[in-house]
N, C-alpha and C positions, 0 to 999 in steps of 0.2 A: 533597590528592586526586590531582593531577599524580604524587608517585609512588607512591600506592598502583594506579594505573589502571597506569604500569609495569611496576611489580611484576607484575602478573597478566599485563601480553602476555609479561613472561619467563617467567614460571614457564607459561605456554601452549604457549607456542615451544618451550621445551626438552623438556617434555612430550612433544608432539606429532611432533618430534626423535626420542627417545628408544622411540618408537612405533614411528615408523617405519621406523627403524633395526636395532630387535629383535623386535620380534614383527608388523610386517605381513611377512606371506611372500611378496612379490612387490618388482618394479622400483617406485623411484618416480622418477617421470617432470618430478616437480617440479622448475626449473633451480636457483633461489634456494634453498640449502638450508644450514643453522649446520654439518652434517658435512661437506656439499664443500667449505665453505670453509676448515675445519677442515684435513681431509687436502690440499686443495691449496693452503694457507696454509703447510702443515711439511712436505709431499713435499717441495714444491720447491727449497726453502734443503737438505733435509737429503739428497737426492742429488742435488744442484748440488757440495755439500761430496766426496761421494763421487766424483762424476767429478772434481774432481780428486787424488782418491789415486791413486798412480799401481800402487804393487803389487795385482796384481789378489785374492789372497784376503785383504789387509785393506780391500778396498774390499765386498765379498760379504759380509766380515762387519759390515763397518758398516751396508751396507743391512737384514741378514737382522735388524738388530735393530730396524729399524722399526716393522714391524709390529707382535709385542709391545707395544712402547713406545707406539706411537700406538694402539694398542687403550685400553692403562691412560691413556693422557693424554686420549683421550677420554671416558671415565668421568669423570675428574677434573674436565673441564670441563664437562661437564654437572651434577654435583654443585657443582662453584663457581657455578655460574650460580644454578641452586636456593638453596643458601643465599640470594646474592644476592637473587633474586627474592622470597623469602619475609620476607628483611629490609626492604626496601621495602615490603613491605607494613605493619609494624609501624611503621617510621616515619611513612608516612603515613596511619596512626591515632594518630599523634600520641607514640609511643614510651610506651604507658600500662604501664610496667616499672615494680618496686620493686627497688632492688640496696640493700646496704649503705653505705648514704652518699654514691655514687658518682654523679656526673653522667650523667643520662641524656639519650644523642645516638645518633648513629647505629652509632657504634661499639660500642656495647651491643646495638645492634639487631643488629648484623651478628655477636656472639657470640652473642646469646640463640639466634638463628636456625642457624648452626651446632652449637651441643647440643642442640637440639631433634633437627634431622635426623638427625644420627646417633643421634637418643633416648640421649645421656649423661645427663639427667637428674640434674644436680648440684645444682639446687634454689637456686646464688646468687641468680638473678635470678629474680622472678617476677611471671607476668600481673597484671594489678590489674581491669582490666575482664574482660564477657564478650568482647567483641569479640577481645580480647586472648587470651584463655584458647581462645574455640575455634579461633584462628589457630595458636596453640600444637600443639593435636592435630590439628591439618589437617597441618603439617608433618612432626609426629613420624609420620603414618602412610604420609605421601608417601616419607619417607626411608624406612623399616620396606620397603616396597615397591618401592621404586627398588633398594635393596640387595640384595633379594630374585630380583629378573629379573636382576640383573646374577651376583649366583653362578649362576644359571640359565641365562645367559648365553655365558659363558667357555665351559663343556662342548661347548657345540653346536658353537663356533667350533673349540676343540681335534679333536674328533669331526670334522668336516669336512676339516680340513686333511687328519688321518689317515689317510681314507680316500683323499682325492686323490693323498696318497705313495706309496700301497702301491704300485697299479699301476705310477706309476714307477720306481718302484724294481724293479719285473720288466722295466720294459723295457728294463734295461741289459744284463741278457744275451741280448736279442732284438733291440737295434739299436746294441749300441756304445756307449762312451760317450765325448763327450756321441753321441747317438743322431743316425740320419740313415738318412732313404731308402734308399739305397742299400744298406748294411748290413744295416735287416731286409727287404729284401726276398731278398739273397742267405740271409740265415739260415732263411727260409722254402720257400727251394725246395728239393726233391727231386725228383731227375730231368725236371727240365724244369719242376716244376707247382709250384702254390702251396697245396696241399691244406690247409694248416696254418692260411693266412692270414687265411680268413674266417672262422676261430675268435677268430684276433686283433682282427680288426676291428672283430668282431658285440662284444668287450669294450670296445673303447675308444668305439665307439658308445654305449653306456650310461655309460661314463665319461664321455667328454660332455654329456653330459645332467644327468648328475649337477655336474660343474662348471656348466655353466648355471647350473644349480637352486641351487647354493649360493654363487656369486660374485655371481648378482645378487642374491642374500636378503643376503647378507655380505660387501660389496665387497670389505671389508679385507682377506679372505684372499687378495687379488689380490698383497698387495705381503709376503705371506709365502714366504719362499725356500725350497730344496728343501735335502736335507741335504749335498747336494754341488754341488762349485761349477759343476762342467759338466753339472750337471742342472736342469730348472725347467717349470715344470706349461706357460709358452707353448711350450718347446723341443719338450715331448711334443706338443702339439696339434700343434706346425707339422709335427713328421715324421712323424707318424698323416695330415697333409690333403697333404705331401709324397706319400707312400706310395700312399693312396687317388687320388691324382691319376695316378700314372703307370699304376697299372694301368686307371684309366678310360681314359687317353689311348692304352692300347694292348699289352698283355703277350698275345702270342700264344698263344690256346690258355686264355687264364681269363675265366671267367664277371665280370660287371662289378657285379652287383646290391648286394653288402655292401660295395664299395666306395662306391659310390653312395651307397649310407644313412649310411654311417661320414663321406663327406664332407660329404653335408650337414647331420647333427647338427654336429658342428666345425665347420664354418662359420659354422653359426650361433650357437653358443657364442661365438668371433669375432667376431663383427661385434655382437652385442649388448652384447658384456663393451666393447668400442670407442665403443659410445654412451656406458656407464655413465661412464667414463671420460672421454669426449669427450675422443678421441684421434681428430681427421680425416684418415681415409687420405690417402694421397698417392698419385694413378694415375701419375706418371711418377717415383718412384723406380728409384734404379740395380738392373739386375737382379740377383737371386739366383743364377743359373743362366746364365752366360754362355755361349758357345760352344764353349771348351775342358769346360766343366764336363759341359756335356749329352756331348760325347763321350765324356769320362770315365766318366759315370753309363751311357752304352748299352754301354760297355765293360764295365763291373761286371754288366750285367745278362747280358751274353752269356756273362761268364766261372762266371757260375751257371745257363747254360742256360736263359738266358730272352732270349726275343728279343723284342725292341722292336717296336713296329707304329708308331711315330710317329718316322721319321727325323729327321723334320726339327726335331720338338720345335713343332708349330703348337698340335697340339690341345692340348698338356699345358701350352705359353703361354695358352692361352686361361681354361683351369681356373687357371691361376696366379695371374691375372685377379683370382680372386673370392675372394679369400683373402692375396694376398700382401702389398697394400698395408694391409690392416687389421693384420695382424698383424707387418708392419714399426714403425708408426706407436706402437702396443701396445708392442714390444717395446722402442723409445725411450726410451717416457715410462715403465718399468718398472724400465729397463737390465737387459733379459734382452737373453743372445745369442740368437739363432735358430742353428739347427743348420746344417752345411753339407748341399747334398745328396751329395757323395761326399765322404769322407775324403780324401788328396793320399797319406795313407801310414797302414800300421796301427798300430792305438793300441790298449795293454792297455783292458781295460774294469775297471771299479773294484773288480769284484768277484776282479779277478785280482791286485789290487796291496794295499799295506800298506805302513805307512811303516817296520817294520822289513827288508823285503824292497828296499823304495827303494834304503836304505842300503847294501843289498849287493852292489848292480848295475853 
């Protein structure tokens, strides 16, 4: 009885697991849970391994395969458990199998319960009792339907990522790559103004929302990489809340309103995706934006005709505030770079370069 009662809080657990990992559409808030400790069981060893590769695109590409990998290894372990659990069950009913001569133990059970779930249906072994027989089609239809959400699965996850690259991948000719303040906001002015901007902003405002919406339904698309190395969905938030920051802090002569919404969707993107993870800010990290930098950055704005309303860099510290520590701590435990706020010198953007053009330079 001890392991049929087992059997059933695994096969509960994983269930339950599997719930609410794919089809409830919201955060769960539960701390104890068989997927965090899942992904925080093989993030850690498996870019602890990466930080120390020391070339940076075999280290990109060892992480960029994580994700994949721990998508399908999590499938795997939750279907291992299930057989598991469903084998326990048969055991402690007493293992009431008939095989061909063959000693019946638990290792019968734990194959009987394996062809069952994947419904192979090879006919060696069979029930003998009822109890036996309708445990048999409990599992074969558990399987049937666990296989089922999971090819139904995969698309949504693919379909997400998707969407979240596109836009990146337009913001390379809009802020540089990798991207940075600085650069789209000179790319966005004409004659002084920003006319363009809050076309930009009111997108990635919805783009945000949309990563919300699908990083906390699908954490795991948090640790999938972008298609270039100096690109990645934290680098884009941070220089859409970079961006929206300076002009709240003060771009003379522009309206503040879509800036204001654009920051505070991001932020909150941010700071939620940071619980999910339980990644705890850190309020006295070293700054992003040192002394020489903010010079730099009012310099870059002036040489586009935009003059600064915040010399001293107070207000635009303060909005820095609410954002910079989450998305440092985030970008650690991810190893995404964060973008600089000004470039030191200019950089082709990707869409201008080719590794046969590299070679001829």
């Amino acid at each position: 009885m001890l392991f049929f009662i087992l059997g059933l809080l695994l096969i509960a657990a994983v269930l339950w697991e599997a719930f609410e990992t794919i089809i409830l559409p919201r955060r769960v808030r539960r701390r104890f849970r068989l997927t965090r400790l899942y992904y925080r069981g093989t993030w850690l060893p498996w870019s602890g391994f990466a930080r120390r590769t020391r070339a940076q695109r075999r280290k990109e590409t060892l992480l960029s395969f994580y994700g994949p990998l721990s998508l399908i290894g999590l499938l795997v372990v939750w279907a291992g458990f299930l057989v598991l659990g469903f084998a326990l069950l048969h055991y402690g009913l007493g293992s009431r199998l008939k095989t061909n001569g063959e000693t019946v133990g638990f290792a019968i059970d734990l194959y009987v319960s394996g062809t069952n779930f994947f419904t192979l249906g090879l006919g060696d072994v069979i029930p003998l009792t009822w109890p036996a027989r309708v445990l048999t089609v409990l599992e074969a239809g558990t399987g049937f339907g666990f296989l089922a959400i999971v090819i139904g699965y995969l698309p949504v996850i693919y379909q997400s990522f998707s969407r979240r690259e596109v836009i990146i991948s337009m913001l390379d000719a809009r802020a540089g790559s990798p991207p940075n303040a600085a650069e789209l906001l000179k790319r966005h002015a004409h004659n002084g103004t920003l006319d363009d901007l809050d076309s930009l902003l009111r997108d990635w405002e919805q783009w945000s929302a949309e990563l919300l919406e699908s990083h906390l339904s699908y954490p795991v698309l948090a640790y999938f990489r972008s298609q270039h190395d100096n690109q990645s969905w934290l680098g884009a938030l941070t220089t859409i809340l970079d961006a929206s920051a300076i002009v709240m802090a003060g771009v003379k002569g522009r309206p503040l309103n879509q800036a204001r919404l654009t920051f505070a969707m991001a932020r909150h993107a941010v700071v939620d995706l940071s619980q999910t993870f339980d990644t705890r800010p850190e309020l006295h990290h070293p700054s992003r934006l040192d002394a020489a930098d903010l010079q730099r950055l009012h310099a870059a704005l002036r040489a586009a005709n935009l003059e600064p309303d915040d010399p001293e860099g107070q207000r635009l510290a303060r909005f820095r505030r609410m954002y910079e520590p989450y998305v440092e701590t985030l970008a650690r435990y991810l190893q995404m770079s964060l973008p600089p706020w000004v470039v030191a010198a200019q950089q082709k953007d990707n869409w201008q370069t080719t590794a046969w053009e590299t070679d001829r330079e």
